[in-house]
Biotite code that builds the C-alpha atoms (Angstrom):
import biotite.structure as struc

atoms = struc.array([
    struc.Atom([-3.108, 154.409, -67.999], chain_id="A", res_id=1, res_name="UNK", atom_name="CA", element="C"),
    struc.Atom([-1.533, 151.392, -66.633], chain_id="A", res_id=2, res_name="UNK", atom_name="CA", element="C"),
    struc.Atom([2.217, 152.668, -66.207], chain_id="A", res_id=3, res_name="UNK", atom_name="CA", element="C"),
    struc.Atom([2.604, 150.237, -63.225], chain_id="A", res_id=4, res_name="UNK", atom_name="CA", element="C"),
    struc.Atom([3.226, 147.672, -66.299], chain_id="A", res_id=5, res_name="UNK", atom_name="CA", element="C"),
    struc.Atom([6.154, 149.648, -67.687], chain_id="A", res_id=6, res_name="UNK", atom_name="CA", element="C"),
    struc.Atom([7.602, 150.986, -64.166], chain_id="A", res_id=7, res_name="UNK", atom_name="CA", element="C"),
    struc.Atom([9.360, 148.165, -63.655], chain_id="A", res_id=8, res_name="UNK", atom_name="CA", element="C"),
    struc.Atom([11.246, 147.490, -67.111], chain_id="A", res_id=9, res_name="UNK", atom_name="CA", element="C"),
    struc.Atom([11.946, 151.333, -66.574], chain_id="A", res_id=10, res_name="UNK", atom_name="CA", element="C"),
    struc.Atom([13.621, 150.443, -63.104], chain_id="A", res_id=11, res_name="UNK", atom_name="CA", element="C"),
    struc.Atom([16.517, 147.990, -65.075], chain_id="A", res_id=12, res_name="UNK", atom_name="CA", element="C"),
    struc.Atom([16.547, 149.123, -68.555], chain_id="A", res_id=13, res_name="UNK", atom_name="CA", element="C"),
    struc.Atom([18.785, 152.123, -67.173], chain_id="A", res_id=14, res_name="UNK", atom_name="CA", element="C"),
    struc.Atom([21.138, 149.881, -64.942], chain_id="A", res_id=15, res_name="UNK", atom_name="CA", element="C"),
    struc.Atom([21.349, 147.019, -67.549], chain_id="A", res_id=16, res_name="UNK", atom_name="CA", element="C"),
    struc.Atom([23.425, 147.941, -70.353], chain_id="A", res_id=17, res_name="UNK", atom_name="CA", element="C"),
    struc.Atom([22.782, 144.412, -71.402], chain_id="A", res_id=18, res_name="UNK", atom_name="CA", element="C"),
    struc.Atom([19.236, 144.751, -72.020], chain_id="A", res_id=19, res_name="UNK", atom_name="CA", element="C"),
    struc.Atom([18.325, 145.108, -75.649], chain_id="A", res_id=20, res_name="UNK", atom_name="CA", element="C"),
    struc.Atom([15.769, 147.805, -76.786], chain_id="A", res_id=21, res_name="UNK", atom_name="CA", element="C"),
    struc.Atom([14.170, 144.964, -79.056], chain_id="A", res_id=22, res_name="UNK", atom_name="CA", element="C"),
    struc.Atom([13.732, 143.289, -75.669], chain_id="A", res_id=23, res_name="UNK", atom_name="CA", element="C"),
    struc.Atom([12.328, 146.665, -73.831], chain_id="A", res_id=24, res_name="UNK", atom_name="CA", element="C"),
    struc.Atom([10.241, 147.343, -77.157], chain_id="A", res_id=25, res_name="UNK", atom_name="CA", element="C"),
    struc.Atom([8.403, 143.883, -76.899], chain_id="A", res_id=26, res_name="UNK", atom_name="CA", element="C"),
    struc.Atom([7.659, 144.308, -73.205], chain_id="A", res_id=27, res_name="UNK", atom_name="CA", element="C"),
    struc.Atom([6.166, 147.719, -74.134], chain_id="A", res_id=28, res_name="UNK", atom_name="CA", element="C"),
    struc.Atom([4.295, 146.015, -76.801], chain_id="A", res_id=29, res_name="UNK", atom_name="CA", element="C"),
    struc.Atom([2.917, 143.806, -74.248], chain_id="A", res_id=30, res_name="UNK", atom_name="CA", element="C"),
    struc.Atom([1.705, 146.090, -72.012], chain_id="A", res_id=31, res_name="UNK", atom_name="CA", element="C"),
    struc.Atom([0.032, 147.874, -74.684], chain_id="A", res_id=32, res_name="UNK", atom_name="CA", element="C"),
    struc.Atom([-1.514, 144.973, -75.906], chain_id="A", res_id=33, res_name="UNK", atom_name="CA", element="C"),
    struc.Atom([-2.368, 144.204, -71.716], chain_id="A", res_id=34, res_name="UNK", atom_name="CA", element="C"),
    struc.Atom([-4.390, 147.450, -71.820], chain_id="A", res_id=35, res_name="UNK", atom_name="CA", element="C"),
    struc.Atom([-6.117, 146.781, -75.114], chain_id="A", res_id=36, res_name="UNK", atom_name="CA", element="C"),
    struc.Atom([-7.243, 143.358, -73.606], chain_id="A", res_id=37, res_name="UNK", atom_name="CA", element="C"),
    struc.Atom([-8.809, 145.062, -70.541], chain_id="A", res_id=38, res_name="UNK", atom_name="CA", element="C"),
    struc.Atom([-10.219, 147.898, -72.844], chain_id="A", res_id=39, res_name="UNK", atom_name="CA", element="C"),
])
């Protein structure tokens, strides 16, 4: 498990109100699709 991809959207979703979770969701989506890659 690669959480060291999510760690640091974790880090300012919390602090930044501004942050959409649409924007938090694709970045999650990315790393997901990161780990697929590396398989």
């Amino acid at each position: 498990m690669d959480v060291f991809r999510v760690e640091p959207f974790a880090e300012i979703a919390p602090g930044e109100p501004e942050v959409d979770p649409q924007t938090i969701r694709s970045c999650l989506v990315a790393a997901d699709v990161a780990v697929e890659a590396e398989g």
